[in-house]
C-alpha positions as semicolon CSV with decimal commas, in nm:
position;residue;x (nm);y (nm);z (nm)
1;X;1,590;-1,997;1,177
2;X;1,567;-1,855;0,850
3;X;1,846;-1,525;0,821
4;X;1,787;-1,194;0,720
5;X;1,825;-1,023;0,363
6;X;2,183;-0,860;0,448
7;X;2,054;-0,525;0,273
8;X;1,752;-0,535;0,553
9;X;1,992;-0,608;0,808
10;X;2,189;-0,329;0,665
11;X;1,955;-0,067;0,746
12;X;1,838;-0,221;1,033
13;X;2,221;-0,147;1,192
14;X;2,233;0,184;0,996
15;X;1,895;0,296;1,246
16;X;2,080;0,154;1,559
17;X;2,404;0,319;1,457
18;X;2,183;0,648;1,387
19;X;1,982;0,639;1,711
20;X;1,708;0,667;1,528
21;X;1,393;0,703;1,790
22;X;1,090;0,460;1,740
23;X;0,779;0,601;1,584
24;X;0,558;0,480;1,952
25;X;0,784;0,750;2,086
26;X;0,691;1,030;1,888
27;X;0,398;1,260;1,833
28;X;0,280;1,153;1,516
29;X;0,405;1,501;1,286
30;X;0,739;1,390;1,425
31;X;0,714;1,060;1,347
32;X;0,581;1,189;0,952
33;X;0,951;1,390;0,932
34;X;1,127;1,083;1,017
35;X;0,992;0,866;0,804
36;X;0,993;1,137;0,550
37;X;1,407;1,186;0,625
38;X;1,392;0,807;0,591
39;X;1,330;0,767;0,268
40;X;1,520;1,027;0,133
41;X;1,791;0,796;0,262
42;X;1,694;0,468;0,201
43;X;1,523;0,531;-0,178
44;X;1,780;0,515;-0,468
45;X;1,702;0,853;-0,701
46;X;1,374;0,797;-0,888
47;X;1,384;0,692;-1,225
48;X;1,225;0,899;-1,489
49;X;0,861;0,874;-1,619
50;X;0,699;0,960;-1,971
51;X;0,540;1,220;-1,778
52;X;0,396;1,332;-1,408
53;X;0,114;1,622;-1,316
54;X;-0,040;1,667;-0,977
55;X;-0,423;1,680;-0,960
56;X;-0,690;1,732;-0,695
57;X;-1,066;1,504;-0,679
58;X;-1,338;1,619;-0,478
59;X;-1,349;1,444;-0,140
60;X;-1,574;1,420;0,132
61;X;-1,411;1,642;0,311
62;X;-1,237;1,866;0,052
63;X;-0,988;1,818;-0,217
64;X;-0,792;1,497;-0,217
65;X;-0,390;1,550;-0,362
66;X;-0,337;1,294;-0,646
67;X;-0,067;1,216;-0,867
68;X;-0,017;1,099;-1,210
69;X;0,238;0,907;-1,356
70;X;0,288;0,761;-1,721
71;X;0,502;0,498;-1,775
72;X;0,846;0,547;-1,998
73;X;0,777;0,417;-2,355
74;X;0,391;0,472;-2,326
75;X;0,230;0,699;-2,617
76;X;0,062;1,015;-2,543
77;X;-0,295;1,027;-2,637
78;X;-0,279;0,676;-2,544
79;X;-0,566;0,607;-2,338
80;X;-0,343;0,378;-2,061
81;X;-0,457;0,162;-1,814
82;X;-0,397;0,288;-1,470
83;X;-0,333;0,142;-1,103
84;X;-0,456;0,384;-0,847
85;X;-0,181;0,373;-0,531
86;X;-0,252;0,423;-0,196
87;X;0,066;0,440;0,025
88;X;0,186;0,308;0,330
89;X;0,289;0,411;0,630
90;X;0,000;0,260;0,940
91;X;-0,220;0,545;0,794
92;X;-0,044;0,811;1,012
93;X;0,265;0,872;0,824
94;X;0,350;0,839;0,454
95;X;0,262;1,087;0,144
96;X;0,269;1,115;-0,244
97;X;0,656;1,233;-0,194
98;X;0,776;0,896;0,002
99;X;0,620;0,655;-0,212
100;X;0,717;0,829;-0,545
101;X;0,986;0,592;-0,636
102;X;0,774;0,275;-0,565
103;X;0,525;0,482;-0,819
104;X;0,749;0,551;-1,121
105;X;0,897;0,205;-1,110
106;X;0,545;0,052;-1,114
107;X;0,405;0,306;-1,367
108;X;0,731;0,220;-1,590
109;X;0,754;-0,195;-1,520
110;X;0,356;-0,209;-1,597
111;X;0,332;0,015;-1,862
112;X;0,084;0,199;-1,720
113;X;-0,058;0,509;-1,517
114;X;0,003;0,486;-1,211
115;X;-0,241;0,758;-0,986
116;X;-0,127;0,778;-0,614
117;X;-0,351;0,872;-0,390
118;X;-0,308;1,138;-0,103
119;X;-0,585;1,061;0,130
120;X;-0,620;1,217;0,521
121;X;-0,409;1,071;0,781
122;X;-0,517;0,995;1,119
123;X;-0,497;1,087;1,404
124;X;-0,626;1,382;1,281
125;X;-0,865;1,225;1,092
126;X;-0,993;0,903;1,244
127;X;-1,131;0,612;1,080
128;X;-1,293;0,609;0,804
129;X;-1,165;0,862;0,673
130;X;-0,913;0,729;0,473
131;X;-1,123;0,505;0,366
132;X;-1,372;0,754;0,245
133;X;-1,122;0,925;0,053
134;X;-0,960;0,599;-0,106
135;X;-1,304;0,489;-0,224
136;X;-1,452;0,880;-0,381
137;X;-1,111;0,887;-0,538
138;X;-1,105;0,596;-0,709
139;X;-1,483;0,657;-0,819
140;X;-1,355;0,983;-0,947
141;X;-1,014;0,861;-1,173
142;X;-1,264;0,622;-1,289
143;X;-1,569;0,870;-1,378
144;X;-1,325;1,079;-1,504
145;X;-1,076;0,845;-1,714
146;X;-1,127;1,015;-2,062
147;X;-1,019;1,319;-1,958
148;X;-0,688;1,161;-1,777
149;X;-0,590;0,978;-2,016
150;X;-0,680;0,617;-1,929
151;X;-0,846;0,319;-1,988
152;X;-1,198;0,302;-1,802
153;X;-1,214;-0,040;-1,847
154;X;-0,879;-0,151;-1,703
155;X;-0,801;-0,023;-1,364
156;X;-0,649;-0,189;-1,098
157;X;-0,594;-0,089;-0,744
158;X;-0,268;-0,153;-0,520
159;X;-0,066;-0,037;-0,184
160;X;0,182;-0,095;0,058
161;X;0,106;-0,185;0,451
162;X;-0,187;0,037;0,518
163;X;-0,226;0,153;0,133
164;X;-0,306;-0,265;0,085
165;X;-0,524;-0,267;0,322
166;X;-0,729;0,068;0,212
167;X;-0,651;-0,132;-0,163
168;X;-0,823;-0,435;-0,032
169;X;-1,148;-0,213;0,119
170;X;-1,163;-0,004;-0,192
171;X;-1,218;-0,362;-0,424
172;X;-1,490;-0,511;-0,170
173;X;-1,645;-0,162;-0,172
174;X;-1,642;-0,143;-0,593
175;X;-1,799;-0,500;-0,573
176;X;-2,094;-0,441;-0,309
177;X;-2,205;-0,071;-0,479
178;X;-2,153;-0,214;-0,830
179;X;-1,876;-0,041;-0,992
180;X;-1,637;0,101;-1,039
181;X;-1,529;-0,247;-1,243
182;X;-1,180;-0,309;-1,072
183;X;-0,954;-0,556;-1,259
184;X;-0,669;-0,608;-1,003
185;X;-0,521;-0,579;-0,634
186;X;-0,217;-0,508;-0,572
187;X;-0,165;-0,612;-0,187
188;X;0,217;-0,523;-0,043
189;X;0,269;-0,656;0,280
190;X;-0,105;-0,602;0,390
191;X;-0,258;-0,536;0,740
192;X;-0,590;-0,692;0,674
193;X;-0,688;-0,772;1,077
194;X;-0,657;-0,568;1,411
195;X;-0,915;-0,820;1,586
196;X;-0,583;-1,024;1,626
197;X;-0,339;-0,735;1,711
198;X;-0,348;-0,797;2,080
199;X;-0,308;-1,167;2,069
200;X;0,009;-1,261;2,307
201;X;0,118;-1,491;2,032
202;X;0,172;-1,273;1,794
203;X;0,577;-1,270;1,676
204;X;0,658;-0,919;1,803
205;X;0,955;-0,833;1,573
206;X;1,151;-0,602;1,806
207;X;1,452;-0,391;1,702
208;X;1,236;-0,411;1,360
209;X;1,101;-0,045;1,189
210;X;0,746;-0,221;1,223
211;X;0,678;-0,426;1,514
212;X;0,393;-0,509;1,723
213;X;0,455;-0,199;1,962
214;X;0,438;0,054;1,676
215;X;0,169;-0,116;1,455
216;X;-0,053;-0,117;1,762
217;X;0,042;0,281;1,799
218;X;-0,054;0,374;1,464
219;X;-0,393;0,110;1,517
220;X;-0,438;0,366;1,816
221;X;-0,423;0,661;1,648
222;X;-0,584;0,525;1,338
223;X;-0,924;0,364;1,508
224;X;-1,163;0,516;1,680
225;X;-1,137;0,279;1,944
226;X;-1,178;-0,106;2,049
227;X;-1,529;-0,125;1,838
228;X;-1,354;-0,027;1,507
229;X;-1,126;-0,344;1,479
230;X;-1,418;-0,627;1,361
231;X;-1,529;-0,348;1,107
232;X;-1,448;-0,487;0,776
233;X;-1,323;-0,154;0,604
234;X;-1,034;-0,182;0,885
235;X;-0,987;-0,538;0,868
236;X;-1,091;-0,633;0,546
237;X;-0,936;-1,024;0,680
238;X;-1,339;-1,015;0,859
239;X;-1,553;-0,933;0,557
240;X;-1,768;-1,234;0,618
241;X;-1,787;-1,288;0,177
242;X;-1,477;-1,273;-0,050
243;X;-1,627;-1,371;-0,369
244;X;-1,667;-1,193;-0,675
245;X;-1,318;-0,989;-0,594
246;X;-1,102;-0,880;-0,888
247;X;-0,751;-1,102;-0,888
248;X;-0,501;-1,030;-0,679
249;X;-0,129;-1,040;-0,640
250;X;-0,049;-1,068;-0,235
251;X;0,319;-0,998;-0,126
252;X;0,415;-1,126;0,206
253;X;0,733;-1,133;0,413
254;X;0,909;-1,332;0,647
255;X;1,032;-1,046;0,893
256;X;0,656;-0,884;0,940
257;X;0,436;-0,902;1,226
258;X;0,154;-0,855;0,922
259;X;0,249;-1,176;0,725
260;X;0,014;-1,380;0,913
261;X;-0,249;-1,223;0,849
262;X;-0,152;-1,155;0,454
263;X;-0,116;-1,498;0,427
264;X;-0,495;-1,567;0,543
265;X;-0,669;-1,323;0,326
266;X;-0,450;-1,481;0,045
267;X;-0,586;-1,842;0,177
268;X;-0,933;-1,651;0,201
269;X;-0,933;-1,484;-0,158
270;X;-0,872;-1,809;-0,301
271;X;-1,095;-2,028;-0,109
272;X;-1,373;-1,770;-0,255
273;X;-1,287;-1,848;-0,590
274;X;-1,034;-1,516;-0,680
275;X;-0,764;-1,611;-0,872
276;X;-0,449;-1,500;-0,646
277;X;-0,094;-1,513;-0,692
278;X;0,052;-1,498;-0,334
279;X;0,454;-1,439;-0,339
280;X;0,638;-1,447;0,016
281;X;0,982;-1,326;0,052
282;X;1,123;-1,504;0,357
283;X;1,393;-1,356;0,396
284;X;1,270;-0,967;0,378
285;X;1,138;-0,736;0,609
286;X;0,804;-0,488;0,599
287;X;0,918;-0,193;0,428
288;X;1,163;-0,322;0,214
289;X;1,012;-0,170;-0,117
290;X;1,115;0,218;-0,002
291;X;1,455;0,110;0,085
292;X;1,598;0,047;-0,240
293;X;1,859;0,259;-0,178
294;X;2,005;-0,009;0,071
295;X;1,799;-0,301;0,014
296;X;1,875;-0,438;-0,331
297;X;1,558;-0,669;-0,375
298;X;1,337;-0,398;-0,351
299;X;1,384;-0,333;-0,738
300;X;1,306;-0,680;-0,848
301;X;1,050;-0,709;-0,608
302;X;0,869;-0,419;-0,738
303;X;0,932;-0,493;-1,085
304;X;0,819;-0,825;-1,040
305;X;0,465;-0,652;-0,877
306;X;0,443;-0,432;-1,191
307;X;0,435;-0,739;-1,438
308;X;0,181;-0,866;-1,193
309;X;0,002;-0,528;-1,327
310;X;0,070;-0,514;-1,627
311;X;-0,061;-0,892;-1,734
312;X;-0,350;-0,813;-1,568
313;X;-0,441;-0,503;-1,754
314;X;-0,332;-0,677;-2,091
C-alpha cells in the first residue's frame, strides 16, 4: 500500500493531537472558523505580490468580493493575463483570506493576475448559486479587462476541491453561451460527480480532513436535494459533451475520496479531444496546497500548477 507524504501525515497527527472536531459535527459558521484557524496554521506567511486591491462585480444577487493580485516582476500598465480563482472548501467553507497564499504563489509562478473569486456559500445559499456567481464574475473580469489591467484575450480559469469544480462549470458554461473565450483550467483535486457519492465502494478515507462522511455533509448542505446531483453544473463529470473545452491541467491525489472521479473527467476531457495534462500525486492528500506550512510539496506543487498557467497564457 502506497505510504503517506510524512508532511500530510504530519498534520494529520497534529489534528488528532489537537482534538480537532470534524466539520459533519459542526454547524457550518463553526465549521468556516475552523477551517479559517486552520490555515492560519497550516499556510507558511504569504509571499509578496507586485501589487493586491479588493474589488466588488455585480452579481445576481448583489456584489460579489473579488481580489486582485499581480505577480512579482510584472510591469504596471502591463495589460497581464489573468486566472480567475475560485476556492475550495465543499462550497460551505473557504474565503478570499484562506486561499490567499495559494493566490500570490500562482499570481507570482505564472506571471500573471490572479482574480479570486468570493462567491455565496451554501447552505445559506443553495445551489446554483455559486455557480451563478462564478459564471457573472468571470463575464464581468472579462467585460471589464481594460480597466483591470489584463489581457482580454488570455484568461484562464482554476480552483481547488469545490473552486475546480465551479472552474470546470464556468469553462462548459463560456463554451455553450459563446464567450467569454477561456484559454485554460486549472482543476485541483476536483469534485466533478455526486451521482457516485453514495456508492458503498467508494474508499472512505477516515481519520482524513476530507472523507466520504464530510464531503457528503457539505453535498447536503450544498444541493438542493437528491435531484441536483445528475445536474451538470454540480457534476460537471455528467455533461453528456466535453468537446470544444479550453486545455486543462487536472491535479489528482492518492489520499482523496475525489481522485476517482478527477481521474475520469481527465480520461473524459481527453477522449473529447482537449488537450490535458493530468498530474497525480500518490502519495498526497486533498488539501495539501493550504498546508504549506507543514506539508512541504505544497510549494512545488503549486508552482508546478502556475507554469501550467503561465505556458498556457504565453
Amino acid at each position: 500500500m502506497t505510504e503517506l507524504d510524512p508532511g500530510a501525515q504530519r498534520v494529520l497527527d497534529l489534528i488528532r493531537e489537537a482534538g480537532r472536531p470534524p466539520y459533519e459535527t459542526l454547524t457550518p459558521p463553526e465549521a468556516r472558523e475552523l477551517y479559517r484557524a486552520g490555515r492560519r496554521v497550516l499556510q507558511p506567511d504569504p509571499p509578496d505580490v507586485a501589487e493586491v486591491c479588493d474589488l466588488k462585480a455585480p452579481g445576481p444577487q448583489g456584489d460579489i468580493s473579488l481580489r486582485l493580485y499581480r505577480g512579482m516582476g510584472t510591469e504596471r500598465g502591463t495589460a497581464l493575463p489573468a486566472l480567475v480563482y475560485f476556492h475550495g472548501g465543499g462550497w460551505v467553507i473557504g474565503d478570499l483570506d484562506t486561499h490567499d497564499g495559494v493566490c500570490r504563489l500562482l499570481a507570482n509562478g505564472a506571471g500573471c493576475a490572479v482574480i479570486s473569486v468570493d462567491y455565496r456559500l451554501a447552505p445559506e445559499h443553495k445551489f446554483p448559486a455559486a455557480v451563478d456567481d462564478a459564471v457573472n464574475a468571470t463575464e464581468w473580469i472579462a467585460a471589464h479587462a481594460a480597466d483591470l489591467g489584463i489581457d482580454a484575450s488570455r484568461i484562464a480559469v482554476g480552483g481547488d476541491s469545490a473552486g475546480a469544480n465551479l472552474a470546470a462549470v464556468v469553462s462548459l458554461t463560456a463554451r455553450d453561451r459563446g464567450g467569454p473565450r477561456l484559454r485554460f483550467q486549472l482543476l485541483l483535486y476536483p469534485a466533478t460527480d455526486f451521482v457516485e457519492s453514495d456508492n458503498p465502494q467508494r474508499a472512505r478515507f477516515e481519520g482524513f480532513p476530507l472523507n466520504v462522511v464530510t464531503m457528503n455533509w457539505f453535498r447536503d448542505h450544498y444541493l438542493r436535494g437528491v435531484g441536483d446531483y445528475g445536474d451538470w453544473r454540480a457534476s460537471p463529470l455528467r455533461a453528456p459533451d466535453l468537446r470544444s473545452l479550453p486545455p486543462a491541467y487536472v491535479l489528482t491525489v492518492g489520499f482523496d475520496p475525489l481522485h476517482a472521479e478527477g481521474e475520469s473527467y481527465a480520461r473524459r476531457l481527453r477522449d473529447a479531444g482537449v488537450p490535458v495534462q493530468h498530474r497525480h500525486l500518490e502519495r498526497q492528500m486533498h488539501g495539501f496546497l493550504t498546508m504549506g506550512q507543514i506539508i512541504a510539496a505544497a510549494k512545488p506543487a503549486t508552482e508546478e500548477a502556475a507554469a501550467a498557467v503561465k505556458a498556457a497564457l504565453a
